[in-house]
C-alpha positions as CSV (number, residue, x, y, z in Angstrom):
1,X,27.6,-27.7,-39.1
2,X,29.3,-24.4,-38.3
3,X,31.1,-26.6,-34.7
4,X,32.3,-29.0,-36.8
5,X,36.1,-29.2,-36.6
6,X,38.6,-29.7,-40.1
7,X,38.6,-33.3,-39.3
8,X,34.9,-33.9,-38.8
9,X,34.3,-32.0,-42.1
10,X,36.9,-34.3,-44.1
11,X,34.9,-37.5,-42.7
12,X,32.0,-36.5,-43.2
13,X,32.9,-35.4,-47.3
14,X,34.2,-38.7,-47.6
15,X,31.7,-40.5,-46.0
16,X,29.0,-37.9,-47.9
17,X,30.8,-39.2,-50.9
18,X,31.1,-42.8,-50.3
19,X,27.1,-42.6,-49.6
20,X,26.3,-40.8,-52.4
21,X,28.0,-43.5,-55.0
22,X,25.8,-46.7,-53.3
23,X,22.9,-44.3,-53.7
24,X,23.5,-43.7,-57.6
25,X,23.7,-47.3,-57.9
26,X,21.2,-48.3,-55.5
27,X,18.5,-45.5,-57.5
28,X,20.1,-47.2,-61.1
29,X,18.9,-50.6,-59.7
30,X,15.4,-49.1,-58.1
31,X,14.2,-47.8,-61.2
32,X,14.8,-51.1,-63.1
33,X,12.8,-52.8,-60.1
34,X,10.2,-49.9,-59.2
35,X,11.6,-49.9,-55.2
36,X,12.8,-46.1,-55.3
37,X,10.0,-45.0,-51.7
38,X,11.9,-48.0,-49.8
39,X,15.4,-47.4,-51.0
40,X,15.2,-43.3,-50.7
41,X,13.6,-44.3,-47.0
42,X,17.1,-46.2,-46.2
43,X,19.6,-43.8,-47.5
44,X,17.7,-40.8,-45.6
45,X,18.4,-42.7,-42.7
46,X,22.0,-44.0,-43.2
47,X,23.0,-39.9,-44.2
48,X,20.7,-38.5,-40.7
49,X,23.2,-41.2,-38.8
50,X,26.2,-40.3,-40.2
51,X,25.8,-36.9,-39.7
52,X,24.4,-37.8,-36.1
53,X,27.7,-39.6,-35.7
54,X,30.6,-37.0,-37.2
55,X,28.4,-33.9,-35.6
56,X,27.6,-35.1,-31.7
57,X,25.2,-32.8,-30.2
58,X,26.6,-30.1,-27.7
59,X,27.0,-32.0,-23.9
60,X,23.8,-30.6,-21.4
61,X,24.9,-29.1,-18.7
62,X,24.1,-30.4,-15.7
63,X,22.0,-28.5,-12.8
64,X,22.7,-28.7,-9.6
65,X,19.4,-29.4,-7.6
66,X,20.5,-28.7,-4.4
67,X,21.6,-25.2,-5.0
68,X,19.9,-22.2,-4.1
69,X,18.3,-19.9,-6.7
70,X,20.2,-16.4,-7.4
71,X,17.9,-13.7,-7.7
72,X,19.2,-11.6,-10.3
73,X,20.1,-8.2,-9.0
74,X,19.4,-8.8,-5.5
75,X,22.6,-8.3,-4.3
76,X,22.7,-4.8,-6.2
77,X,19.5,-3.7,-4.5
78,X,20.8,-4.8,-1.2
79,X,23.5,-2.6,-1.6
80,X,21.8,0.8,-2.7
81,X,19.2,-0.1,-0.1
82,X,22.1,0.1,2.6
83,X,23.7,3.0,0.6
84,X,20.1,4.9,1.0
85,X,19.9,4.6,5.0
86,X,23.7,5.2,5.6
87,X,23.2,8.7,4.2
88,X,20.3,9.5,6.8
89,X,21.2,7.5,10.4
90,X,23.1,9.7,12.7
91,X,25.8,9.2,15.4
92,X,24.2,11.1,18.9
93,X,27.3,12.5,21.2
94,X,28.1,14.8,23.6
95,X,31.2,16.3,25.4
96,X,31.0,16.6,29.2
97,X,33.4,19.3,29.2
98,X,35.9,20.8,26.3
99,X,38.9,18.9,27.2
100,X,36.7,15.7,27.0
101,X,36.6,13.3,23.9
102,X,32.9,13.4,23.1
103,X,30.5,10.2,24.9
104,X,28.9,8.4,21.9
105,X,25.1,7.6,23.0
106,X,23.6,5.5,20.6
107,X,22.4,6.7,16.2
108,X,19.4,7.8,15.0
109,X,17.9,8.6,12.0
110,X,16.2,11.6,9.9
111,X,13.3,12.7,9.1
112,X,11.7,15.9,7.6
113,X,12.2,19.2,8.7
114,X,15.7,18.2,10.3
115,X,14.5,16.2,12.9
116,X,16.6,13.0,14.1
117,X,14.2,10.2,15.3
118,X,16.0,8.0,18.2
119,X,15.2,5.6,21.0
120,X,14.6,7.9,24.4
121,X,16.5,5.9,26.4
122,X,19.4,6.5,24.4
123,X,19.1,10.3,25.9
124,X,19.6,8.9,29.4
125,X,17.7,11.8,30.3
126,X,18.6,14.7,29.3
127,X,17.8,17.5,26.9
128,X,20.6,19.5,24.7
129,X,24.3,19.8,24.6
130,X,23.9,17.3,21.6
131,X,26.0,16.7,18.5
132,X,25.0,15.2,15.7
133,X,27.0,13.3,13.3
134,X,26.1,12.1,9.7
135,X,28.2,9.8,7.3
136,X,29.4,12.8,5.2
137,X,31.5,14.0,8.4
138,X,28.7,17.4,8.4
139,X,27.7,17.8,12.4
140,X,25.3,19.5,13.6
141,X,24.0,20.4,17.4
142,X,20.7,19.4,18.4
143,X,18.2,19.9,21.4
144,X,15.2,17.6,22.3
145,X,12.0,18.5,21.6
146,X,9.9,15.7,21.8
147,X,8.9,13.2,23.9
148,X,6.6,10.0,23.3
149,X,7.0,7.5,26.5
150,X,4.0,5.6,25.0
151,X,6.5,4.5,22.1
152,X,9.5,5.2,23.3
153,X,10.8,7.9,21.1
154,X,12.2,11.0,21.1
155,X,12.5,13.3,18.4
156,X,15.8,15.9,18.4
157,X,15.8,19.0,16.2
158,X,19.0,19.5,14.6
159,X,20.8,23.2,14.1
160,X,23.1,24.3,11.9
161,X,25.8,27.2,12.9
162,X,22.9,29.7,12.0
163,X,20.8,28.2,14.6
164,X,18.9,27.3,11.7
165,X,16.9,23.9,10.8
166,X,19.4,22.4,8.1
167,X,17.8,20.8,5.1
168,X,19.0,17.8,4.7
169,X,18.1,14.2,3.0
170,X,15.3,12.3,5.3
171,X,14.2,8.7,5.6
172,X,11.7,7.4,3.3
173,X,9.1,5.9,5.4
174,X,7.3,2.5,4.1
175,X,3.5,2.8,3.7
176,X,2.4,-0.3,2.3
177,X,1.8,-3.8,3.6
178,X,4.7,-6.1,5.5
179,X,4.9,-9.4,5.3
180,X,6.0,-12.4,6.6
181,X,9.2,-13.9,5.9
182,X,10.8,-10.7,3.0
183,X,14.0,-9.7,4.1
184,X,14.6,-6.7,6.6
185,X,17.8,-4.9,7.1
186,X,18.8,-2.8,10.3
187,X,21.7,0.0,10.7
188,X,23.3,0.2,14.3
189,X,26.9,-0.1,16.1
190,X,28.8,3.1,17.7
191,X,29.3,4.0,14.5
192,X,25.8,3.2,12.5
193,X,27.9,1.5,10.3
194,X,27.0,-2.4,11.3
195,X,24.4,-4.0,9.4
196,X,22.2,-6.8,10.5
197,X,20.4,-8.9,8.0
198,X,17.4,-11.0,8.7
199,X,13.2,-11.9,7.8
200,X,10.2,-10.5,9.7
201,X,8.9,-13.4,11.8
202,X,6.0,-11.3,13.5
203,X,3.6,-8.3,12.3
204,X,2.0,-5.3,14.7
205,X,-1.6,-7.2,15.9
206,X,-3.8,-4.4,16.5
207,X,-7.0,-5.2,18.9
208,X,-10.0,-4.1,16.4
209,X,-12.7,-6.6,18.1
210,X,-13.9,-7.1,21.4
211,X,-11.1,-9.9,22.1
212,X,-9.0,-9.5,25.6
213,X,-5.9,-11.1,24.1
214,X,-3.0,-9.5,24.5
215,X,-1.7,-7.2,21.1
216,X,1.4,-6.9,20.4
217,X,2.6,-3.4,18.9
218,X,5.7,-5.0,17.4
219,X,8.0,-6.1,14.6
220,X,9.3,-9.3,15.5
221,X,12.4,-10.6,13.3
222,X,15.5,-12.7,13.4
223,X,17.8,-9.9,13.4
224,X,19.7,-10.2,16.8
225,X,19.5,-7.1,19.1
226,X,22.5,-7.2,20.5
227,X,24.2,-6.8,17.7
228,X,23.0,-3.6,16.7
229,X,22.6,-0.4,18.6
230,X,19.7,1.4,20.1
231,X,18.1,4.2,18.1
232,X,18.5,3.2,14.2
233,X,16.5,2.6,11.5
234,X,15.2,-1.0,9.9
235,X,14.4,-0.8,7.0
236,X,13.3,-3.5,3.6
237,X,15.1,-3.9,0.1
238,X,13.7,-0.8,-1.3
239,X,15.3,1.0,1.0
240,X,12.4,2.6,3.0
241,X,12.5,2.6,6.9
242,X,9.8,0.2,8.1
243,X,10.4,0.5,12.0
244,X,13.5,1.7,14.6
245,X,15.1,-0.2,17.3
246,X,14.3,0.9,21.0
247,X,14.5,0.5,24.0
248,X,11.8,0.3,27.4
249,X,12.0,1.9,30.6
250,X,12.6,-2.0,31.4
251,X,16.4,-1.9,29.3
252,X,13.9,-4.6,26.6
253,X,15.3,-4.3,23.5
254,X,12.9,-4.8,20.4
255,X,11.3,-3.4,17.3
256,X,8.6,-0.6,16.8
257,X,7.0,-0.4,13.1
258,X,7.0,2.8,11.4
259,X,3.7,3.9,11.9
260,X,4.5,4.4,15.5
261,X,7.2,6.7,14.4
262,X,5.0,8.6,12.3
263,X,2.6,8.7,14.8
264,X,5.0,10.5,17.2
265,X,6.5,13.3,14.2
266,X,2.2,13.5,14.0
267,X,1.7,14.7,17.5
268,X,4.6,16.9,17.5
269,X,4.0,18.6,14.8
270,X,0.3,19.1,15.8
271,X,1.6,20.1,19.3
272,X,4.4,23.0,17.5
273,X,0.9,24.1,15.6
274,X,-1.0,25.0,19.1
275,X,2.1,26.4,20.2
276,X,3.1,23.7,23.0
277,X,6.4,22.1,24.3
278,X,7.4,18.6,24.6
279,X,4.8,16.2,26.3
């Protein structure tokens, strides 16, 4: 009743009214002929039609079946999960001389104790001389101290002007359960500031029975390669880094999970505890 417009309201007093006086006679005449349950039936359902008629009910609105569901807040979480891994992926250069705009090699990205995790061949070799660059324009040099040819990593350790180990914000590392088909993200360009959105298409197959198949150690997606560069992080929705793009001795180009990474910070640290150098 409260939709109803001034001129709905006016027709329906009248007709209300109109109603009203063939029911007053109508009851009159029932009483003298004992039919009031059939008569009171009728005028119920002349009044329910009326009102039917002067008060239509408000239009459905109609779906679309062929468009796709919006997940609410998805693109909001996409977003911050970008946000998250901008703030720790790293742009690795180095100046040949001091009149010499610095050679930009490929990103990486941090991990605790100011280490920068990157793809080896992005290196092309060799050992310091490094500069570090993060989003927030703060650089730092850096020296490699670690080498894992196995998964081709290498692990940098970043100095600050006090020749110091900077503390600074690190990836968050995934440690639960991937799966097939939930959306990845991956960081890479000159700049670490292209992003590549795709879905996991293949999980790490680890060889736990007797079978002579061949395992694959990696993380297969839809992401293209080529559009990202070597050495930065891939990470999910939450933001947590779930593998890194490298490279093999071969120039292949392809995905390593995260426990490969970890793996690697493992046996350095382990190797810094007995007191020996880069393997």
């Amino acid at each position: 009743m409260e939709d109803l417009t001034k001129q709905q309201l006016i027709l329906l007093t009248i007709l209300a009214s109109f109603i009203t006086s063939i029911a007053t006679s109508i009851t009159i005449v029932s009483i003298l002929t004992d039919t009031t349950p059939i008569i009171t039936q009728t005028i119920n359902r002349i009044v329910e039609k009326t009102v039917e008629t002067v008060s239509p009910s408000a239009p459905v609105e109609k779906k679309n079946p062929t468009a796709s569901p919006v997940v609410a807040g998805e693109n909001d979480q996409l977003i911050a999960s970008v946000q998250r891994n901008l703030a720790i992926i790293a742009t690795i250069s180095k100046k040949t001389s001091d009149d010499d705009a610095a050679v930009v090699y490929g990103n990486g990205f941090l991990a605790s104790g100011g280490l920068l995790v990157t793809d080896a061949e992005v290196l092309q070799s060799e050992t310091d001389g490094f500069v570090v660059a993060l989003k927030n324009d703060k650089e730092y040099s850096a020296t490699v101290v670690w080498m894992d040819e196995k998964n081709d990593i290498a692990l940098l350790q970043l100095h600050d002007e006090n020749k110091a180990a900077p503390t600074l914000r690190s990836a968050s590392f995934f440690e639960g359960a991937l799966s097939l088909g939930q959306t990845v993200l991956a960081l890479g360009g000159k700049t670490g500031s292209v992003l590549a959105k795709g879905i996991l298409t293949e999980l790490p197959v680890s060889n736990t029975g007797t079978s002579t198949e061949a395992v694959s150690p990696l993380l297969g997606t839809t992401i293209a390669l080529s559009k990202i560069d070597r050495g930065g992080p891939l990470f999910n929705l939450s933001g947590e880094v779930i593998g890194a793009t490298v490279t093999s001795s071969a120039g292949e180009q392809y995905f390593i999970p995260i426990s490969s990474v970890v793996s690697t910070i493992n046996a350095y640290t382990k190797a810094q505890n007995k007191g020996v150098g880069s393997n």
